[in-house]
N, C-alpha and C positions, 0 to 999 in steps of 0.2 A: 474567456480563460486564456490562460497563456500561459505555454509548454513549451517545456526544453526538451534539447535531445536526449538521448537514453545517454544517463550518467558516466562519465569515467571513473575509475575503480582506482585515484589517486590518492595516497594518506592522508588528506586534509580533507575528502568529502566520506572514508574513511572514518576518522575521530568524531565527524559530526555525527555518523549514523551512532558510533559508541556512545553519543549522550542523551539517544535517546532510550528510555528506562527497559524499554521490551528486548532491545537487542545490545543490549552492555555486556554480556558476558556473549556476545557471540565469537565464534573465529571468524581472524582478519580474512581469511580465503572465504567466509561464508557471507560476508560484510560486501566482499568485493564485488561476488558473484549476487547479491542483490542490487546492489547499486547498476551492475552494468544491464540489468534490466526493468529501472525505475527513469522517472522521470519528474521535474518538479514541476505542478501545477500549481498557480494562482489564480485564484478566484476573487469577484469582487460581489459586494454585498449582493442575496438573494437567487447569486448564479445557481442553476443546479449542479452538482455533482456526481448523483446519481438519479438515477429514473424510475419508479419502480415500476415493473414490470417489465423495461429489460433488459436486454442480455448484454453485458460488456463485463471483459476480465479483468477488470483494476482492483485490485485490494490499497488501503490507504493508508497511510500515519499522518496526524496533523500534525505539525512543525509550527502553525503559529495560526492564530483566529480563533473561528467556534467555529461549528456545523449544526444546525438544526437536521434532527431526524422524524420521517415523517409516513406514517400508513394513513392511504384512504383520507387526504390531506389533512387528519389532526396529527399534532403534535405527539412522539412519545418520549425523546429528548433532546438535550444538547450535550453536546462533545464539544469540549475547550479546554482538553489539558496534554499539553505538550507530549507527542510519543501514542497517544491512543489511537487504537485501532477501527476502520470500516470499512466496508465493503468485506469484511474478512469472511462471509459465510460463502464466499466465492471458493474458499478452499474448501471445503468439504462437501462441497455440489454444483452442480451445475446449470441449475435452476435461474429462473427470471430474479428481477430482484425484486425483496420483499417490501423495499421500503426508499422513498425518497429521501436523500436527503442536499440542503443547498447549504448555500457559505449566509454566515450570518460577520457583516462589516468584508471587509478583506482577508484574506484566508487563502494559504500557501499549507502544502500540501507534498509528501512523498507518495507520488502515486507508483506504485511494483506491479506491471503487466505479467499476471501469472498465467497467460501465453506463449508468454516471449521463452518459456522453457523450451520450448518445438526451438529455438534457434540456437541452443546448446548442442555441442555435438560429442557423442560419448568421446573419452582419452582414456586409453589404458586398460586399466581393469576397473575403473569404477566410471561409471555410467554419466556426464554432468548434468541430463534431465532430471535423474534421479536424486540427485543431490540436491539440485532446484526444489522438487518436492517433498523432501526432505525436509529441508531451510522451511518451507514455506505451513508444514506441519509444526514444525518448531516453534517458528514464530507464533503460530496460534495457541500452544500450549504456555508459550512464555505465558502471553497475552491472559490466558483464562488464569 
């Protein structure tokens, strides 16, 4: 694999996150504040991405490739269409993961550390953790 640092929250990685279908109608402040807690992961054929059974805080968007997903090593699918979401059952628990899944060919990746909200620090009268989780129900609501 091979990661970058956690994102800058500049207009042009900005516009990119707007094409993707889940988060098009989001706000640029809500855009910004995920970007500066994501990171791009590349993967090449077969890597895993995820483990099932454990515990790591990444929810994902694919940006480009497939991902095979996988219980109990059979198949149950493939994800290959730009903007789809995984690892997303990481927001509503906190549970081991249910399910493997790797990079099928090469395969890049918005990986969103939904930890990295612990490194937001309240301003003002509205909380920025809470915004974070916020954004990050959102996004799973876009998503269903």
């Amino acid at each position: 694999m091979i990661e970058s640092k956690y994102l800058q929250d500049n207009m042009q990685n900005i516009q990119k996150l707007m094409n993707i279908q889940t988060l098009k109608h989001f706000e640029i402040k809500s855009l910004a504040k995920l970007l500066r807690l994501s990171k791009i992961r590349e993967y090449e054929d077969g890597e895993i991405i995820i483990k099932e059974g454990e515990k790591d805080p990444w929810l994902y968007f694919l940006l480009e490739g497939k991902v095979k997903v996988s219980k109990d090593n059979c198949e149950i699918t493939t994800i290959h269409k730009k903007g789809e979401i995984f690892g997303e059952m990481r927001i509503i628990d906190t549970l081991s993961r249910s399910a493997s899944v790797h990079a099928v060919g090469r395969t890049i990746c918005l990986a969103v550390d939904t930890l990295a909200q612990s490194k937001l620090v309240g301003s003002g009268e509205r909380d920025e953790r809470v915004d974070f989780l916020h954004l990050l129900y959102r996004i799973f609501a876009e998503y269903m």
